[in-house]
Phi, psi and omega in degrees: 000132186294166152305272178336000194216328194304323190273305165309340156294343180275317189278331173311311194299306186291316165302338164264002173272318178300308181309305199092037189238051183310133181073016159204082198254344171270007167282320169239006139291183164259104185277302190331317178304296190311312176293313167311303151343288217247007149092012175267120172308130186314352181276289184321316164310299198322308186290332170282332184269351182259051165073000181301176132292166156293143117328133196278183197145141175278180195302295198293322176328295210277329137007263164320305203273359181290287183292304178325317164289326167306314196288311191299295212290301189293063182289131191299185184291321185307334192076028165269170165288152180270129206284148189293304166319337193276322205279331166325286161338304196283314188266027168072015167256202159272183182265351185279345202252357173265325159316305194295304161231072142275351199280295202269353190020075202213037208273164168306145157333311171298322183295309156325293183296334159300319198289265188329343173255343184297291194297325186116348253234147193293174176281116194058039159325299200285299113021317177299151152294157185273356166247353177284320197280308159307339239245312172313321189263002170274348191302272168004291194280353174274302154331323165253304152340297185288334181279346167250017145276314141279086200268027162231022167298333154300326170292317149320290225300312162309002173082344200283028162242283189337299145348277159005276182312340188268328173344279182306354172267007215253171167246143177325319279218293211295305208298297173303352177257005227250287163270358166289312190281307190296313165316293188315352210241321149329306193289315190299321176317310186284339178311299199298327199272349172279359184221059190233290149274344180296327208290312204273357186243021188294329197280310170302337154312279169342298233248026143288314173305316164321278202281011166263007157266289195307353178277330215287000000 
């Protein structure tokens, strides 16, 4: 296994321990999700997650094939596709120069980062290698496994067990602060996992925003 494939194989490795499915892990994910997150064909998840490789392809490929999945998955409230003109618009350019390059799949920074925020879409969307992207879109789901495998894991890791234990040694003023630190580490979970779910319907708001300006 390459350096590059190395860190997704270590969370492929802990995901089967925690599911108990080693090496048939698209038996209990959502590969759909996944492939949608992160803009990877669903074969292409199947095979990275049963221990496979990518196809190999360059900067300009994954570019192009990257904006193509956007226009097949990410659909207007009508449920049509979004016209290279709408997609242009969005991202603050024409439509000949989003042509030009999807053609060299070489587009500006800026011009991306509208499409990926517009859409809802992670950081290096267009770009991530397809096992940098997976690797990424599994933390989360690595993360809620592992808190229902240990559901004081979080709490070790902040030290607040440790803490705990000192409890009888502690004065109100310590006690309250105490269950303050412990809150805080609760509330950011429900934070990360709402904005989460948040994430996925962004492009459909936007993109009701859209088409209530072009009526206007």
């Amino acid at each position: 296994m390459s350096d590059a494939y190395a860190p997704l194989a270590d969370a492929l490795d802990r995901l089967g321990e925690l599911t108990g499915r080693p090496g048939r892990l698209p038996e209990v994910l959502d590969v759909a999700g996944l492939s949608h997150r992160t803009g990877i064909p669903v074969g292409v998840v199947v095979e990275l997650l049963s221990g496979g490789r990518a196809p190999e392809g360059c900067l300009a490929q994954r570019v192009r094939q990257r904006l193509d999945f956007i226009r097949e998955t990410r659909r207007r409230p009508d449920g049509k596709r979004y016209s290279l003109d709408e997609l242009a618009r969005i991202a603050g350019t024409s439509r000949q120069w989003l042509s030009e390059w999807r053609k060299s799949g070489m587009p500006s920074l800026e011009h991306t980062d509208r499409l990926r925020r517009f859409f809802g879409l992670p950081a290096g969307f267009f770009t991530a290698d397809e096992q940098e992207a997976l690797h990424e879109a599994l933390r989360p789901v690595l993360q809620v496994l592992e808190a229902e495998a240990d559901p004081l894991l979080r709490l070790r890791e902040s030290g607040l067990v440790r803490l705990a234990a000192r409890a009888p040694q502690m004065n109100a003023r310590q006690l309250a602060t105490l269950a303050d630190l412990a809150e805080m580490i609760i509330t950011s979970e429900q934070a990360e996992q709402a904005e989460g779910a948040g994430e996925a319907t962004a492009g459909d708001a936007k993109g009701a925003d859209l088409r209530g300006a072009g009526r206007a």
